[in-house]
C-alpha positions as CSV (number, residue, x, y, z in Angstrom):
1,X,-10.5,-3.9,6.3
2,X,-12.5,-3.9,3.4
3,X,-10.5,-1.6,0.7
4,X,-11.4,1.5,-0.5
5,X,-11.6,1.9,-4.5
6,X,-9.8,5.3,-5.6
7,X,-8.9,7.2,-2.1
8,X,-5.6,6.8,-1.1
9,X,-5.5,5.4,2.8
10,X,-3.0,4.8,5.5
11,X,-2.5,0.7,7.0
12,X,-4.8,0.6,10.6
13,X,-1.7,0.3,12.2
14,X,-0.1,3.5,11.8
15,X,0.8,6.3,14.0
16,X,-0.1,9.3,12.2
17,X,3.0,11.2,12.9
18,X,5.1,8.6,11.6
19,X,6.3,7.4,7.9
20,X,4.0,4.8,6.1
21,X,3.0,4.2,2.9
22,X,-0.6,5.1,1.5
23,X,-2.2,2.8,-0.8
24,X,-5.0,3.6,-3.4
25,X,-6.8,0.6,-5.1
26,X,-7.9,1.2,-8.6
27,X,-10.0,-1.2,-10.9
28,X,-6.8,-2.7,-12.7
29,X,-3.9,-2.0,-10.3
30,X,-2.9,-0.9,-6.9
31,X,-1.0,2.4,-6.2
32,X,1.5,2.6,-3.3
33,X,3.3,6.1,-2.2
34,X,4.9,7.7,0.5
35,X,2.6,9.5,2.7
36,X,5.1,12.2,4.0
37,X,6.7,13.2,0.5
38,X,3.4,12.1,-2.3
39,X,4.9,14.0,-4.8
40,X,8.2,11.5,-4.9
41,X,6.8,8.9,-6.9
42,X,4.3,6.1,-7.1
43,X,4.4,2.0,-7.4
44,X,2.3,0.7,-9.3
45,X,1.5,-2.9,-9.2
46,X,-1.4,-5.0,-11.0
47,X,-4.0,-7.0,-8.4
48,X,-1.5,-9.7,-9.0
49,X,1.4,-9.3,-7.8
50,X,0.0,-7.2,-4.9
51,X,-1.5,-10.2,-4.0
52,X,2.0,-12.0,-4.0
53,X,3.8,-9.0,-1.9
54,X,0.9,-9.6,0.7
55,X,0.8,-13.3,1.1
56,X,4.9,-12.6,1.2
57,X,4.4,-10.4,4.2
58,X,2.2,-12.4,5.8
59,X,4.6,-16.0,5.3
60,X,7.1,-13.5,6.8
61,X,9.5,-13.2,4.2
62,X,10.3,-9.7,4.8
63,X,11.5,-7.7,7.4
64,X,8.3,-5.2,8.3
C-alpha cells in the first residue's frame, strides 16, 4: 500500500466497526492514534524508528 502523506488512514485489514489505529505519515515523522477516541492522544514517531516497530511486527516479536 503505497502511504498517503498527511491524511490519516485505517490498516487494509480492518473491520470498520472494530478498534484500530489510524496512521498519518508526515514529511519528518509518523503519527499513530486511536481511531474510535482521536481526541485521546497521538504517538509520534520519527521515519526511524517506525521503520524498526514494522520490521518488529513483521520478525514477529509482538503479539498482533
Amino acid at each position: 500500500m503505497p502511504r498517503i502523506v498527511g491524511e490519516w488512514f485505517l490498516p487494509g485489514r480492518s473491520d470498520n466497526n472494530a478498534t484500530c489505529v489510524q496512521t498519518k505519515f508526515a514529511d519528518n515523522v509518523v503519527y499513530v492514534r486511536n481511531n474510535r477516541q482521536p481526541d485521546a492522544g497521538t504517538a509520534v514517531f520519527d521515519h526511524f524508528e517506525w521503520a524498526v516497530f514494522v520490521a518488529s511486527v513483521k520478525d514477529g516479536d509482538y503479539d498482533v
